[in-house]
Structure formats: structure tokens, C-alpha cells
C-alpha positions as MATLAB code, in Angstrom:
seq = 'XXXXXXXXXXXXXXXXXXXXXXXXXXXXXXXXXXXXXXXXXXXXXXXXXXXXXXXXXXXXXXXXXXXXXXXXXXXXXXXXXXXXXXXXXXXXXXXXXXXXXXXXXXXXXXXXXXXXXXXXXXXXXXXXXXXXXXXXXXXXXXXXXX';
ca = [
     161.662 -102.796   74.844;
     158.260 -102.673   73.704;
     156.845 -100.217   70.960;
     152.813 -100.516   71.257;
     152.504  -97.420   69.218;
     154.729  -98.292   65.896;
     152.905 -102.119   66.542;
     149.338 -100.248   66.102;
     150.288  -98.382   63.307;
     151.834 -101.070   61.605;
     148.258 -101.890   59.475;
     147.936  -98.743   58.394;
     151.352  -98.230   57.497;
     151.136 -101.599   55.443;
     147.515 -100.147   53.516;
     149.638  -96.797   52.689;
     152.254  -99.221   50.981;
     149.667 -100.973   49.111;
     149.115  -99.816   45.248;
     146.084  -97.095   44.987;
     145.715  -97.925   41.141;
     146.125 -100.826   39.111;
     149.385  -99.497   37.133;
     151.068  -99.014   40.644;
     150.083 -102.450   41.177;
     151.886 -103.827   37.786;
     154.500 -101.430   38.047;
     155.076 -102.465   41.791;
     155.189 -106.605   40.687;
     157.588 -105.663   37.902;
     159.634 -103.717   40.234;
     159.499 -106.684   42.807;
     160.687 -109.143   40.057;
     163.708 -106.974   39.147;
     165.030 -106.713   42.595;
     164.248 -110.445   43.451;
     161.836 -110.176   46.295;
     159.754 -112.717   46.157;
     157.338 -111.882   49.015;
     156.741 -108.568   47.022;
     155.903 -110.368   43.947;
     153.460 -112.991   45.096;
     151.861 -110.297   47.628;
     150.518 -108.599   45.032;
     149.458 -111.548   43.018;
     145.876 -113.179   44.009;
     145.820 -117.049   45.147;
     143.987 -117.574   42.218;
     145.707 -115.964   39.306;
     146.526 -117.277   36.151;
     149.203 -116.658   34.309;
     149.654 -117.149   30.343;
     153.047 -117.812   28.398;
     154.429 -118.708   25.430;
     151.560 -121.621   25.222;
     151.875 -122.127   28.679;
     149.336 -121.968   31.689;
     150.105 -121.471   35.543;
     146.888 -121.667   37.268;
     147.592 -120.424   40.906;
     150.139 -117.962   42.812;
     151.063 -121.218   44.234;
     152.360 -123.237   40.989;
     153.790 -119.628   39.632;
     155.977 -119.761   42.855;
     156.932 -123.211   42.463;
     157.832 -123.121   38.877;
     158.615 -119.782   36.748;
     158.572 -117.330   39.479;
     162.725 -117.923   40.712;
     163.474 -117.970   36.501;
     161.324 -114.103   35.839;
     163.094 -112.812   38.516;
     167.088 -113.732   37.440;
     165.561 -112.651   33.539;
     164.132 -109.583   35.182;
     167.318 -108.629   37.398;
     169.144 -109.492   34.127;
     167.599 -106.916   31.493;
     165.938 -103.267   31.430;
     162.185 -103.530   30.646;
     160.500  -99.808   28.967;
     157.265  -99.471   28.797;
     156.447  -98.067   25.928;
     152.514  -97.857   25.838;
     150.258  -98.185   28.695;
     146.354  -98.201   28.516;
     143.782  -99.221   31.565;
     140.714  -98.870   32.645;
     138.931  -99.102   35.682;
     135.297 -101.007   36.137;
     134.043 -100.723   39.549;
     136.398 -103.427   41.162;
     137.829 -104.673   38.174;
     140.271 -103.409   35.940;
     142.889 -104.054   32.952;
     145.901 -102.800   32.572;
     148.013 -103.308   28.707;
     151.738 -102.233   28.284;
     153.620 -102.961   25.322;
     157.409 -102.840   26.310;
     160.691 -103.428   24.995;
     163.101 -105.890   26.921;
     166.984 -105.307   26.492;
     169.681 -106.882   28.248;
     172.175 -109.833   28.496;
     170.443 -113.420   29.770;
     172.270 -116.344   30.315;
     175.325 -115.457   27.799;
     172.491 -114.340   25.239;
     171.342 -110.900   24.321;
     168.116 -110.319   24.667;
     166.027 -107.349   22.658;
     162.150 -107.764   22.517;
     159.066 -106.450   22.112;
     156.742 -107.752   24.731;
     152.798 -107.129   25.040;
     151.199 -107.776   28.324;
     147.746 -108.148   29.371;
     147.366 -107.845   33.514;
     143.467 -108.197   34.995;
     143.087 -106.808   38.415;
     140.155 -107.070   41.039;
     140.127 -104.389   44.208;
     140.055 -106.200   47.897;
     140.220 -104.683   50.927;
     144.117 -104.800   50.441;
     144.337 -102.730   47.496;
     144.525 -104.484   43.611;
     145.415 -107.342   43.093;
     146.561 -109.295   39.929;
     143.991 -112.139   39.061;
     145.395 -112.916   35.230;
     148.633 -112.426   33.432;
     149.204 -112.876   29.765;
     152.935 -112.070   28.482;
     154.215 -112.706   24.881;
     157.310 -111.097   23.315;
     158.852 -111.194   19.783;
     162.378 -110.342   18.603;
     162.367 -105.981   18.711;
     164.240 -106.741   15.265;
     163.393 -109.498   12.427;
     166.286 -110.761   10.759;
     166.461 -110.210    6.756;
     165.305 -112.872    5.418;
];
């Protein structure tokens, strides 16, 4: 049996999922890493986005989902990320979005407790934002005594 009416409002049922603002958008890939969907994830990710890490460079949604994506979302499922300051701003079709967080959990038989500042540039398509570059970098929450 054939539903022609839920098939035509399918698009517009997809745009109403789609984040409005940028911190939906971040909030929304987050979200998608911590319950493992993958489609999610890279959906709101541009083709071209680059992503930053400890050193490291990934230089297309392509190589993210090939290498680091499968190991952010088992770290993700893993811990409890708070955000603990969020600033953005929006220019024209462009915007940034910068959270400092704090990452607890258990990972891998290892406890995990960090502080964590990420930088996330988005751009505005027809589909909503999108993220064209991550930076993450993280620090134990508590120094050891020297």
C-alpha cells in the first residue's frame, strides 16, 4: 500500500529535522556520536571538513569516516561530556561555535576526566549548517602534584 502523501512530505519533514542554529548543529553531531549513529554524524558534517587533533589532521568527511569516526563514537558512548561554556556567533552564512567541556567517564579500562576546548566552523546551505572545521584538544580536568 502506497502512501503518496507521507512520500511528499517527507522533504519537508527532513528540513524541520535539520539544525536552525549552529549550536543545534554541534549539539546534534555530539549527540549523534554518543548514540553511535553514524549517518547522523557525517550528515551534518560537510564533504569538505577538516578536522584537528592532538597534532593530527583529517581533511575530508570521507577520511574522518574511514579512520577516527568508529573510535569518537565508542569514547563518546563511553563517557558524559558537559559543556561548560558556549560562545558563537553568526556572520551571514558563516558561523563559530566554542565550548569548553569537561569529559568524565570510564574508556577502555581507564578513567577518563578532562577538560576539552573545541573550536567548530559552520557554513549555512540549503540543508541547514553544516560543520566545515573541527578543532578538539583536551587536558587532564586535574594536574597531578608534582
Amino acid at each position: 500500500m502506497s502512501h503518496p502523501t507521507v512520500l511528499a512530505a517527507l522533504p519537508l519533514l527532513l528540513l524541520l529535522a535539520a539544525p536552525t542554529t549552529p549550536e543545534e548543529a554541534v549539539d546534534a553531531f555530539h549527540r549523534a556520536l554518543a548514540e553511535g549513529d553514524r549517518e547522523a554524524a557525517l550528515e551534518l558534517l560537510s564533504p569538505a571538513v577538516t578536522i584537528f587533533e592532538s597534532g593530527g589532521a583529517e581533511l575530508s568527511r570521507d577520511e574522518y569516516a574511514g579512520h577516527h569516526l568508529g573510535a569518537d563514537m565508542s569514547f563518546a558512548a563511553a563517557v558524559e561530556r558537559t559543556v561548560i561554556d558556549r560562545r558563537s556567533e553568526i556572520r551571514g552564512d558563516a558561523a563559530w561555535v566554542l565550548t569548553r567541556s569537561r569529559t568524565q567517564g570510564t574508556f577502555r579500562d581507564r578513567p577518563i576526566d578532562s577538560r576539552d576546548a573545541e573550536t567548530m566552523i559552520l557554513r549555512r546551505s540549503d540543508d541547514g549548517w553544516r560543520i566545515v572545521h573541527v578543532h578538539w584538544s583536551s587536558r587532564p580536568a586535574a594536574r597531578p602534584a608534582p
